[in-house]
C-alpha positions as CSV (number, residue, x, y, z in Angstrom):
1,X,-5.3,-36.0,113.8
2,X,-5.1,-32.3,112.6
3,X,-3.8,-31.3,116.2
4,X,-1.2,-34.0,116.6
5,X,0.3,-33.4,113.5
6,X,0.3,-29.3,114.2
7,X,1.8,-30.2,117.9
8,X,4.5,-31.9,116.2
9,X,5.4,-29.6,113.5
10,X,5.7,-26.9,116.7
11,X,7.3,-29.4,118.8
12,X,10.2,-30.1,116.4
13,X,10.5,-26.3,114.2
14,X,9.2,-23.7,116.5
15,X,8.6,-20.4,115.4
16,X,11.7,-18.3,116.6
17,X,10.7,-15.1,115.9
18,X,13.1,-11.8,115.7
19,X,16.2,-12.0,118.4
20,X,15.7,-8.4,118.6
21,X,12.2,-8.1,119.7
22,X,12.6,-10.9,122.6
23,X,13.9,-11.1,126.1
24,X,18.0,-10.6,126.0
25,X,20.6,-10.7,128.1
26,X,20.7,-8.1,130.3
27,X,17.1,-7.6,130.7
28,X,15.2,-7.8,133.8
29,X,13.2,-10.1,135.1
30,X,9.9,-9.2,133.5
31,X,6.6,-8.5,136.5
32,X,3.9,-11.0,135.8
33,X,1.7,-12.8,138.0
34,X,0.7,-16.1,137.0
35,X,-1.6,-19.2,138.6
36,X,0.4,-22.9,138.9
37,X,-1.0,-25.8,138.5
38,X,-2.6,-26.0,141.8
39,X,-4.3,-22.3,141.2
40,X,-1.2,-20.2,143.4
41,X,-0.8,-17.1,141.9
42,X,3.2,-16.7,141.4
43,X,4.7,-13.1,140.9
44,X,7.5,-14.3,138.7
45,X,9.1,-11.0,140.1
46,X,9.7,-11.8,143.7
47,X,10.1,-15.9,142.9
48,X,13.4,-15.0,140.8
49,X,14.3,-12.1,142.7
50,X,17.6,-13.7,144.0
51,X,19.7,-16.5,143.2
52,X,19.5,-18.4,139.9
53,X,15.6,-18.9,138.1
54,X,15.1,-20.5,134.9
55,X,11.9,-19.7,133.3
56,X,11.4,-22.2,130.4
57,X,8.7,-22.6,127.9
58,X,7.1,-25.2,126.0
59,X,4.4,-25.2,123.5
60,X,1.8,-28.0,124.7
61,X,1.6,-30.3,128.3
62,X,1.9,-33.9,127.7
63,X,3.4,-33.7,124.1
64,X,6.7,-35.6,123.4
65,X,9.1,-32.6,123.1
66,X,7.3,-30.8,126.1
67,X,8.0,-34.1,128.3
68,X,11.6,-34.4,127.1
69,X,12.3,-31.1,128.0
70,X,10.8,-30.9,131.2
71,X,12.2,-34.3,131.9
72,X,15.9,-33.5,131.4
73,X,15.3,-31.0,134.3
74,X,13.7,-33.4,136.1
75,X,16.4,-35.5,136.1
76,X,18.8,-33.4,136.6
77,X,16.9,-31.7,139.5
78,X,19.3,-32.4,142.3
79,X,22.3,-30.7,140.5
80,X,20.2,-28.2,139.5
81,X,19.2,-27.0,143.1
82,X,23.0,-27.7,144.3
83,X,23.6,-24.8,142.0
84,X,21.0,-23.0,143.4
85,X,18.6,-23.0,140.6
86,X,14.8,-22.1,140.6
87,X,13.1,-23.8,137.9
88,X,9.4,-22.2,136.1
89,X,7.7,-24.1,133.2
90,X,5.4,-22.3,131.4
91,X,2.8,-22.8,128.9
92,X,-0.7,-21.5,127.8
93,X,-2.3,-24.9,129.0
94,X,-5.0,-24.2,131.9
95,X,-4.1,-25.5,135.9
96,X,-5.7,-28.9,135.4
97,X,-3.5,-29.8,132.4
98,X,-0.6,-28.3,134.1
99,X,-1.3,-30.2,137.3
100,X,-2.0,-33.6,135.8
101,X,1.2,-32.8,133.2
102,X,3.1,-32.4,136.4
103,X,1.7,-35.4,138.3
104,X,2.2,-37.9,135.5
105,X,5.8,-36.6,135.0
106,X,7.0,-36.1,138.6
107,X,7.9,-33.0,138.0
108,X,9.5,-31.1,141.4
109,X,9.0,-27.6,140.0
110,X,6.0,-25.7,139.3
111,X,4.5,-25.2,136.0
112,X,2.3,-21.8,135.2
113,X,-0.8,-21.8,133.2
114,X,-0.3,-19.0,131.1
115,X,-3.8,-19.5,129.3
116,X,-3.9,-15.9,129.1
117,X,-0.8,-15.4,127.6
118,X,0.6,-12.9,130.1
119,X,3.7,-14.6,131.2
120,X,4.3,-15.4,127.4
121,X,3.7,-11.5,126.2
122,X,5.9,-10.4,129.4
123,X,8.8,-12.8,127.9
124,X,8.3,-11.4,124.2
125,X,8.0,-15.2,123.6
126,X,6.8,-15.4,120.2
127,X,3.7,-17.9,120.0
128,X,2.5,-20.1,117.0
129,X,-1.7,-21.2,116.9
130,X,-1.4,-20.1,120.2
131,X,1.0,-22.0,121.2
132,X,4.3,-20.7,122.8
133,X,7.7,-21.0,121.4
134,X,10.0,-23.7,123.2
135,X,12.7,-21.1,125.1
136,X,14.4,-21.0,128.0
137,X,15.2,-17.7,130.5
138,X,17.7,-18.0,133.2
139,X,17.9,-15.4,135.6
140,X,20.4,-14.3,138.4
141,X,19.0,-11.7,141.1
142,X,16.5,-10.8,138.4
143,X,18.8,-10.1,135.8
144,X,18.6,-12.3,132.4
145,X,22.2,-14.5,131.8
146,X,21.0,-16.9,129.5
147,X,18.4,-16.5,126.7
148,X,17.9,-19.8,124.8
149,X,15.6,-19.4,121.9
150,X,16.9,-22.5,120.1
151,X,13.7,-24.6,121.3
152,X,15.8,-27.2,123.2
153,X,14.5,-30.7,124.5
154,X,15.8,-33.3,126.0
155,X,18.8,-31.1,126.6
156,X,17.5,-28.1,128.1
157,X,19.2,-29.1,131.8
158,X,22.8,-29.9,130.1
159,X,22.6,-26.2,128.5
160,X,22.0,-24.6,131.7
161,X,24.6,-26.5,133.9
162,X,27.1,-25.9,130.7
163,X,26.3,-22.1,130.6
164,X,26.8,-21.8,134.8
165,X,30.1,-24.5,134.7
166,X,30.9,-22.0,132.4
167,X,30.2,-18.8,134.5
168,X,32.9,-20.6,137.2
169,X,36.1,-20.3,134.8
């Protein structure tokens, strides 16, 4: 009951942490290698090297804001890829909780199991009991555009097809 109660507390006020001390706009894409849920090592690098990649965290697989947030990008997967966007989650889950997270969901992207915390240190993304901070990281040709450190959930898709609809006026 302890760990529900702590998984919704991060779900709904995650830690945000300095502005100053985490990934801005401007900064490249950070080098990091990291498994997926079926055990592929991905070098984050060369995945978001060109064209659009959105790198998105989330605290905890299977938890209500985790699954609203990677759900809006699920749903909005085919406008998504007509803008050319590559989509990451990432959390400090291991490959079996990612994989089943990403199975039950029907999630199209893949999800990294950062149980090491690499990808989250390489991000600056501040973490709480272990757990990361809900963010967001979009990249063009390996240069940050978007930092979202406001911990978005069900909205996460509409704020990055607002920011690029935006990038077109």
């Amino acid at each position: 009951m302890k760990t529900i109660a702590s998984l919704m507390l991060i779900s709904l006020f995650p830690f945000m942490g300095n502005a100053a001390e985490r990934l801005a706009v401007g900064d490249a894409l950070p080098t990091v290698t990291c498994n997926d849920q079926d055990g592929k090592a991905v070098a984050v690098e060369k995945f978001g090297a060109s064209g659009y990649l959105l790198v998105y965290f989330y605290p905890k697989a299977n938890t209500p804001g985790c699954t609203k947030q990677g759900c809006s990008l699920r749903d909005s997967w085919g406008e998504l890829t007509k803008m050319g966007v590559k989509v990451l989650g990432v959390s400090t889950d291991n490959e079996a909780k990612q994989k089943s997270f990403q199975a039950e969901q029907g999630f199209p992207f893949s999800l990294l199991a950062d149980s090491d915390k690499k990808v989250v240190q390489a991000f600056k993304v501040p973490t709480t009991m272990g757990f990361a901070s809900r963010s967001a990281y979009l990249f063009k040709d390996g240069v940050c555009v978007m930092a979202d450190y406001d911990g978005h959930t069900g909205d996460q898709a509409a704020e990055v097809i607002k920011f690029l609809n935006n990038q077109k006026k």
